[in-house]
N, CA, C and O atoms as a MOPAC input file, in Angstrom:
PM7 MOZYME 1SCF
protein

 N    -21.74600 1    28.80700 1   -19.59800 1
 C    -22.56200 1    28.76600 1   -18.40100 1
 C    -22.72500 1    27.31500 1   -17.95600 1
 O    -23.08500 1    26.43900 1   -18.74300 1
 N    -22.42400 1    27.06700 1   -16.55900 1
 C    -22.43000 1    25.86000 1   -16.37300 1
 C    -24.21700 1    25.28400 1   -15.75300 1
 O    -25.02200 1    25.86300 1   -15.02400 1
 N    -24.27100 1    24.10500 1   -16.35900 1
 C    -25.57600 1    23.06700 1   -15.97800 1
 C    -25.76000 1    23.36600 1   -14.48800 1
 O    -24.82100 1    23.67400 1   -13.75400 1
 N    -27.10000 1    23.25000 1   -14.06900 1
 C    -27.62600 1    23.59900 1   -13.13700 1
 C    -28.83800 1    22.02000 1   -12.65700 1
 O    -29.84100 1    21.62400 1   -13.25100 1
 N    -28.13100 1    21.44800 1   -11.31300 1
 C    -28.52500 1    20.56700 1   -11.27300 1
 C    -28.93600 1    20.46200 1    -9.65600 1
 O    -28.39000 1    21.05000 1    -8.72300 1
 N    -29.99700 1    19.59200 1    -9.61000 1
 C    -30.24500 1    19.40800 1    -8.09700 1
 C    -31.15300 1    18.26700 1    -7.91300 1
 O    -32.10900 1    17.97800 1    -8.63200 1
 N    -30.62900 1    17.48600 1    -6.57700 1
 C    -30.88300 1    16.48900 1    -6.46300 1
 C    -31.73200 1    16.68500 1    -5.23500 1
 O    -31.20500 1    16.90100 1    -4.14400 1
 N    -33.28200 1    16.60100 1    -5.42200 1
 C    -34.09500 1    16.59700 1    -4.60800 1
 C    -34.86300 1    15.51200 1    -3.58000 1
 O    -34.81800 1    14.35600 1    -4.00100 1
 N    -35.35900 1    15.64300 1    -2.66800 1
 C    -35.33000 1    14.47900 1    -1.89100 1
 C    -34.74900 1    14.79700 1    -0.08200 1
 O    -33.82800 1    15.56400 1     0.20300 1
 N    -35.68100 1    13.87400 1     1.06800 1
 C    -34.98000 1    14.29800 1     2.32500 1
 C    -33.86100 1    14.02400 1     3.12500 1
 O    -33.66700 1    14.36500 1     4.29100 1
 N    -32.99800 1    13.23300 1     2.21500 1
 C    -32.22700 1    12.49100 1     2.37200 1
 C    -32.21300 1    10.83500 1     2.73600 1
 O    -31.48000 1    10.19000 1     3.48600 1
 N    -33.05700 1    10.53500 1     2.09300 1
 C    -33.25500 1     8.64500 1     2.32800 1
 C    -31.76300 1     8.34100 1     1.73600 1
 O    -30.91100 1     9.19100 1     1.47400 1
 N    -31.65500 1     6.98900 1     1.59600 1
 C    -30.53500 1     6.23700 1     0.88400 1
 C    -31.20600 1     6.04500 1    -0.61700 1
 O    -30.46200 1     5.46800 1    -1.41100 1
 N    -32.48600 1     6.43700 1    -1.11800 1
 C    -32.48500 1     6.65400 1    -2.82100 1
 C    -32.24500 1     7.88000 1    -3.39100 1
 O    -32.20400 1     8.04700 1    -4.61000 1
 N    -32.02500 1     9.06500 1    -2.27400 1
 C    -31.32200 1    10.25800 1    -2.83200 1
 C    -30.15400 1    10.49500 1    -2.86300 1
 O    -29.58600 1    11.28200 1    -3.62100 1
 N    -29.47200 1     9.52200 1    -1.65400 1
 C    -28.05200 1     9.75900 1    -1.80200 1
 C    -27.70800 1     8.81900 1    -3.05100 1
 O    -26.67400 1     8.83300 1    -3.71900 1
 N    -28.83000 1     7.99900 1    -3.20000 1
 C    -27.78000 1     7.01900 1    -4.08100 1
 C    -27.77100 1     7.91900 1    -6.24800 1
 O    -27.03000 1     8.01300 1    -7.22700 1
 N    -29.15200 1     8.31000 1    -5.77600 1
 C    -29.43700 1     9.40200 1    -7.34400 1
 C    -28.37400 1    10.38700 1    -7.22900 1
 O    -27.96800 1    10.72700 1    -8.34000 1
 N    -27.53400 1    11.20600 1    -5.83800 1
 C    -27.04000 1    11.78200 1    -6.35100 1
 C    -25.84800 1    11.05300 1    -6.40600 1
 O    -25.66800 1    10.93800 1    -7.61900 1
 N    -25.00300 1    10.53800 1    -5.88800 1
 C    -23.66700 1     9.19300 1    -6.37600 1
 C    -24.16300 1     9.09500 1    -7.92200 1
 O    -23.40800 1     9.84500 1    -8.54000 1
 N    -24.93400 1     8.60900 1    -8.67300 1
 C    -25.38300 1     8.36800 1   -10.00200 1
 C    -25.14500 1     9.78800 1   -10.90400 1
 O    -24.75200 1     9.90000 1   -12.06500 1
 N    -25.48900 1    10.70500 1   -10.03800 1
 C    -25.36600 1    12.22100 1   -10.59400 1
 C    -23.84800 1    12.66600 1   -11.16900 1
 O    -23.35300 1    12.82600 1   -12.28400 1
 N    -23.39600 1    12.77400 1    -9.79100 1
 C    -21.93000 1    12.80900 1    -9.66500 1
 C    -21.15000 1    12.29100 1   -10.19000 1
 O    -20.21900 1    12.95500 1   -10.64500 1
 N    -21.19200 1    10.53500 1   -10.39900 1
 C    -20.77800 1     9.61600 1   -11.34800 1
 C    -20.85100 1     9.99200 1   -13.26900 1
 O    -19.96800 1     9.63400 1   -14.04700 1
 N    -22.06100 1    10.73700 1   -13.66000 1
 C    -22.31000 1    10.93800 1   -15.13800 1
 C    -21.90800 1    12.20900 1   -15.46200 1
 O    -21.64500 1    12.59900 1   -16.60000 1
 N    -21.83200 1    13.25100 1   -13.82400 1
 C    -21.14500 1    14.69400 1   -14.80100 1
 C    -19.85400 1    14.07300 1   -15.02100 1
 O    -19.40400 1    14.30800 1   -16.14300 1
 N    -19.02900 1    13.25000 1   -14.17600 1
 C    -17.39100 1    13.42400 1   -13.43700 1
 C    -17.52800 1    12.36100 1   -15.20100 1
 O    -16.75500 1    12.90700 1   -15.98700 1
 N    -18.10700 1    11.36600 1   -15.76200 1
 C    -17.80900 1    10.89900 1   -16.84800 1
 C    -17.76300 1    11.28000 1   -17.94100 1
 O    -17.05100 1    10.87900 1   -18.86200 1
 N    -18.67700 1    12.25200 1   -17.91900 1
 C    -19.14600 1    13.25700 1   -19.39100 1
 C    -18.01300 1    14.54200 1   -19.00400 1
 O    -17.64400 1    15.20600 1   -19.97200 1
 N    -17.56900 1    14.83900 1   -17.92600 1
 C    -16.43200 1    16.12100 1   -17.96700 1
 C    -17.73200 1    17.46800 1   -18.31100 1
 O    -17.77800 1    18.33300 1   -19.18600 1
 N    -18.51800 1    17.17700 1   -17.35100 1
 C    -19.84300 1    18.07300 1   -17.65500 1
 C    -18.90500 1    19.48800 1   -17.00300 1
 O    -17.86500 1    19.40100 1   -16.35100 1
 N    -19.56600 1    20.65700 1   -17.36900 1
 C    -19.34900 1    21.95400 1   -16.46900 1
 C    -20.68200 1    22.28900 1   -15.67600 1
 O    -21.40800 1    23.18800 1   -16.09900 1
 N    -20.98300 1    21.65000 1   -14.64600 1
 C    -22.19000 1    21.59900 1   -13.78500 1
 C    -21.78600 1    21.68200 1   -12.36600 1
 O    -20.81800 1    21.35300 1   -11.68100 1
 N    -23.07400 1    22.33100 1   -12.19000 1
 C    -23.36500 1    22.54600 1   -10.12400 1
 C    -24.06100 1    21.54600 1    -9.84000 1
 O    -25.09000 1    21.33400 1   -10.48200 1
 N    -23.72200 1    20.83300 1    -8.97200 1
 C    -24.89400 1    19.75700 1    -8.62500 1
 C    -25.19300 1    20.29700 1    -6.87900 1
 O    -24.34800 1    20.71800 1    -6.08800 1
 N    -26.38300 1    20.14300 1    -6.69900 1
 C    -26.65900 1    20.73000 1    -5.26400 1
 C    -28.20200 1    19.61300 1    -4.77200 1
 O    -29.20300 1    19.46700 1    -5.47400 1
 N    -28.00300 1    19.10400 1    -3.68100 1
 C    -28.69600 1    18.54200 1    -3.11600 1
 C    -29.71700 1    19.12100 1    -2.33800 1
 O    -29.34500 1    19.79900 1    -1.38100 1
 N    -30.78200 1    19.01300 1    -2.52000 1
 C    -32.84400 1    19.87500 1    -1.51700 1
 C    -32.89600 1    18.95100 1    -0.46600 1
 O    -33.05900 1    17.77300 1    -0.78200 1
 N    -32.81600 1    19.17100 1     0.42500 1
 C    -33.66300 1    18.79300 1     1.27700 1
 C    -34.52800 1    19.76600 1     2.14300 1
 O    -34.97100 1    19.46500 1     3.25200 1
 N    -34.71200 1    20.90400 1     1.55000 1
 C    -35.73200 1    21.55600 1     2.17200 1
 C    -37.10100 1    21.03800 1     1.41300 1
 O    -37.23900 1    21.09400 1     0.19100 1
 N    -38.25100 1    20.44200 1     2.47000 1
 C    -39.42600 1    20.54300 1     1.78700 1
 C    -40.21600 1    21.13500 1     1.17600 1
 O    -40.95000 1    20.71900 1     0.28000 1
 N    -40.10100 1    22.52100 1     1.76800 1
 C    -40.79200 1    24.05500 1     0.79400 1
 C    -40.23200 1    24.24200 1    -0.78600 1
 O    -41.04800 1    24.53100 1    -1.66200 1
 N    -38.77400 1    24.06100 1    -1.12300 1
 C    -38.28000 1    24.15200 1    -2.06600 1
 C    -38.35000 1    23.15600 1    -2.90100 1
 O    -37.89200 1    23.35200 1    -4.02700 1
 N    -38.83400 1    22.06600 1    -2.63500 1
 C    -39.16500 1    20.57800 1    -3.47500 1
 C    -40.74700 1    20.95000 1    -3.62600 1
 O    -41.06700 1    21.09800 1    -4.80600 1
 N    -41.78100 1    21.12900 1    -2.70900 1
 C    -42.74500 1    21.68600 1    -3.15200 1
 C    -43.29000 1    22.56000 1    -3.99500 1
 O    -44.40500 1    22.53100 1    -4.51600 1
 N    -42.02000 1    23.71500 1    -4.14400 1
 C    -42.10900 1    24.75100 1    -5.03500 1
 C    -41.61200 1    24.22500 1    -6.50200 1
 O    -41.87600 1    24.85400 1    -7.52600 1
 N    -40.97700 1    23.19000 1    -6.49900 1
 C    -41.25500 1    22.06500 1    -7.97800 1
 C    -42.54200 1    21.54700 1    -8.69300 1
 O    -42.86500 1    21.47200 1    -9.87900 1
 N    -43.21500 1    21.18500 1    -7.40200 1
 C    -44.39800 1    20.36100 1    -7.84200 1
 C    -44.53700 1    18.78500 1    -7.36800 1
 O    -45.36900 1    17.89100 1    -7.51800 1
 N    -42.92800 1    18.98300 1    -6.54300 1
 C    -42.50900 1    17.51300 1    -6.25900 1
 C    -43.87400 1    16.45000 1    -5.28500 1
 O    -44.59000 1    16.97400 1    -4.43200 1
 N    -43.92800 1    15.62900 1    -5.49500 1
 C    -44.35900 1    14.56900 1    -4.39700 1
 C    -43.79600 1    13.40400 1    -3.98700 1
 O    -44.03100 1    12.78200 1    -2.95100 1
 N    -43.09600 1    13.16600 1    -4.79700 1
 C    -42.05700 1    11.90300 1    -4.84600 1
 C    -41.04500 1    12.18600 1    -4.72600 1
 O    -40.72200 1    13.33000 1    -5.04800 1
 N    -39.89300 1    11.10600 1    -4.10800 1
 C    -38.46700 1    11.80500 1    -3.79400 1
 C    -38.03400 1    10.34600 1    -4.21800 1
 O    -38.82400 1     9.45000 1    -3.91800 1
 N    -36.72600 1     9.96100 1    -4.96400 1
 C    -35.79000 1    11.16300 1    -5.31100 1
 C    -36.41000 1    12.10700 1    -6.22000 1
 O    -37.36500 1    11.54900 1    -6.76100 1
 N    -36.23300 1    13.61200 1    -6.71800 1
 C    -36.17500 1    13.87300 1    -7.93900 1
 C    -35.33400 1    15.05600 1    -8.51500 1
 O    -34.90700 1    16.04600 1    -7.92200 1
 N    -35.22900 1    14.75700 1    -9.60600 1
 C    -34.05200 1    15.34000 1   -10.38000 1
 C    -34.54100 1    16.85200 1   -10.88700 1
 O    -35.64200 1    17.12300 1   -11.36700 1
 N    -33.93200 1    17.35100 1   -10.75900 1
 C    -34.06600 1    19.13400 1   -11.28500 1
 C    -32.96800 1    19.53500 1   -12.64100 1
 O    -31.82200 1    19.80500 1   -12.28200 1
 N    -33.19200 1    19.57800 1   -13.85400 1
 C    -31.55300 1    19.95900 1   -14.06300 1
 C    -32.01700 1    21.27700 1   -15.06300 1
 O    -32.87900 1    21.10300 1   -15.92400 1
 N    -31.40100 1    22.53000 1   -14.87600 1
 C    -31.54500 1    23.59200 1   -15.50700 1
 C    -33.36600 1    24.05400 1   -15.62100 1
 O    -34.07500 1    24.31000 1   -16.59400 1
 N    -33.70600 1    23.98700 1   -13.79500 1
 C    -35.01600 1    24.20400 1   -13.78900 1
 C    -36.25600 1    23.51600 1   -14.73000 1
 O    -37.21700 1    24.19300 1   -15.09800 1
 N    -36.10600 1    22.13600 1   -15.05300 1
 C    -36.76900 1    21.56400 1   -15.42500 1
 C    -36.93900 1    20.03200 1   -14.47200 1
 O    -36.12000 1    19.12000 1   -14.35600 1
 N    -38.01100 1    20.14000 1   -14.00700 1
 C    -38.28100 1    18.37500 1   -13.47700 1
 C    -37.59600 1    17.21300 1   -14.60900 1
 O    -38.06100 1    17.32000 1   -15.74400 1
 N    -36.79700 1    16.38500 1   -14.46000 1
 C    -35.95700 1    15.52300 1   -15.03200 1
 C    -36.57600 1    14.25700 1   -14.74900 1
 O    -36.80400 1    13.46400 1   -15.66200 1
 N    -36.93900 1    13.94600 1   -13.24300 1
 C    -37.39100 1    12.41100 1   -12.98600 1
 C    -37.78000 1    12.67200 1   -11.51700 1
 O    -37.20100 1    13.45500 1   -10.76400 1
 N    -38.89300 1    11.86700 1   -11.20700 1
 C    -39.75800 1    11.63000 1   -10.15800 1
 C    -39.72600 1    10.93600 1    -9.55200 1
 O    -39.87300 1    10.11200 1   -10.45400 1
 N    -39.61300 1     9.89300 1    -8.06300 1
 C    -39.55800 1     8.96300 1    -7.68900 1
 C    -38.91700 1     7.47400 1    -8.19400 1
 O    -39.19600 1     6.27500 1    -8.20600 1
 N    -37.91000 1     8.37500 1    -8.57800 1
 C    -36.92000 1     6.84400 1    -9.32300 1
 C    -35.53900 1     7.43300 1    -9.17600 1
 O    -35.29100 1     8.63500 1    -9.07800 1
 N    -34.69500 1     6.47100 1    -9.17100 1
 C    -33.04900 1     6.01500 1    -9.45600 1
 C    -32.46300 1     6.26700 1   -10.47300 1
 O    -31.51300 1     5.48900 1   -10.38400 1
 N    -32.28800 1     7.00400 1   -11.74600 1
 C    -32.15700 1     5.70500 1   -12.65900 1
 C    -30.83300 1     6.17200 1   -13.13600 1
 O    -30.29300 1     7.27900 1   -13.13500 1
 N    -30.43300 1     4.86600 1   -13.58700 1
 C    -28.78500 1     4.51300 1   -13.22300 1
 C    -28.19400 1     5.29300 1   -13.98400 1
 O    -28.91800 1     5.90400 1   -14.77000 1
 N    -26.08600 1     5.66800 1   -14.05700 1
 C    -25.49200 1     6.27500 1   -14.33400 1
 C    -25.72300 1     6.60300 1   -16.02200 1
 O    -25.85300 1     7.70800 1   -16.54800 1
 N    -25.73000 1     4.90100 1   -16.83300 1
 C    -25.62400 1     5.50400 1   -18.43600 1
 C    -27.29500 1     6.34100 1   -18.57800 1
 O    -27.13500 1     7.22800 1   -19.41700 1
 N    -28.08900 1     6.35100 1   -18.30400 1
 C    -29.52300 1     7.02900 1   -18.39800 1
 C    -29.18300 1     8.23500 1   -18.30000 1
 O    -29.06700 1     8.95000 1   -19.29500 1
 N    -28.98100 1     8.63100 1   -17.14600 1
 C    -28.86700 1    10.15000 1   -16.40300 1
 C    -27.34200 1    10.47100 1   -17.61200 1
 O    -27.18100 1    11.62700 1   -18.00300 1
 N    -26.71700 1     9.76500 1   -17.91200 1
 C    -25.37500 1    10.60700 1   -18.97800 1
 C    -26.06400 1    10.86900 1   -20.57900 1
 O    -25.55700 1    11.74800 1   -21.27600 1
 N    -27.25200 1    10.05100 1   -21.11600 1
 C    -28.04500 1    10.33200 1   -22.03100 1
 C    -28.63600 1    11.52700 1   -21.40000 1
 O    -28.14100 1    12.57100 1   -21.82400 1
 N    -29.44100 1    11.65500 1   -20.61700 1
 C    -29.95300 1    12.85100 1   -20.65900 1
 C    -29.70300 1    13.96800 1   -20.27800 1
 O    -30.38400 1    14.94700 1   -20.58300 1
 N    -28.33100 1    14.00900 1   -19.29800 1
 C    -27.47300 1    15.50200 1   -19.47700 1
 C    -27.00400 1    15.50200 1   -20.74700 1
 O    -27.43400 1    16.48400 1   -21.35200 1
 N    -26.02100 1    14.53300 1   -21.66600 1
 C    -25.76700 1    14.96400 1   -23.36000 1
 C    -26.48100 1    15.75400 1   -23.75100 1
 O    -26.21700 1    16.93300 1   -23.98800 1
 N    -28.21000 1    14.80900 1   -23.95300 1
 C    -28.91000 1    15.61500 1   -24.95600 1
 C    -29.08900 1    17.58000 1   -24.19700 1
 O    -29.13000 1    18.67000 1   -24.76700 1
 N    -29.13500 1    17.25900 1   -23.04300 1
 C    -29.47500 1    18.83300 1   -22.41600 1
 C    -28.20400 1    19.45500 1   -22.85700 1
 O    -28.37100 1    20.56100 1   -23.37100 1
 N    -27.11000 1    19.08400 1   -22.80200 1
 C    -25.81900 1    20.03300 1   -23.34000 1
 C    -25.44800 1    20.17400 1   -25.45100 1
 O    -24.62400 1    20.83900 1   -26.07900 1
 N    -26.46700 1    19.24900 1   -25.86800 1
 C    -26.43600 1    19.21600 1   -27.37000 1
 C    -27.55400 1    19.92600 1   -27.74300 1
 O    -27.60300 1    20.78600 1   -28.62200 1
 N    -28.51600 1    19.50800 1   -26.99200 1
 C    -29.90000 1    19.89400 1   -27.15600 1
 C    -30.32900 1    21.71500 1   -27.45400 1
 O    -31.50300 1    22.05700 1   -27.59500 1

């Protein structure tokens, strides 16, 4: 079953850039993942979100109002695929 990922946010340039970072750590890790970008506000709300960017991966809030760079985000899909 492949990882379930989404990159939330209304599209500023820190969501496009979280998901480039996204995209960058599955395409390195050879992940089997969906990555899908929110910009609906109802559906980021229905997170809990208030801050944008933020990360969703396999229905769990991942990260809140931050970036954070490619080797980070490849630690923490690993551990979610070892875990």
């Amino acid at each position: 079953m492949s990882m379930q990922i989404k990159v939330l946010g209304p599209g500023c340039v820190n969501c496009h850039r979280l998901r480039s970072n996204v995209d960058q750590a599955v395409a390195e890790l050879a992940l089997d993942a969906d990555v899908e970008s929110v910009e609906d506000v109802a559906e980021m709300l229905a997170y809990g979100i208030m801050a944008s960017p933020a990360l969703v991966v396999d229905e769990q809030v991942a990260f809140v109002g931050r970036v954070p760079d490619v080797a980070r985000l490849k630690d923490l899909l690993s551990a979610r695929v070892l875990g």
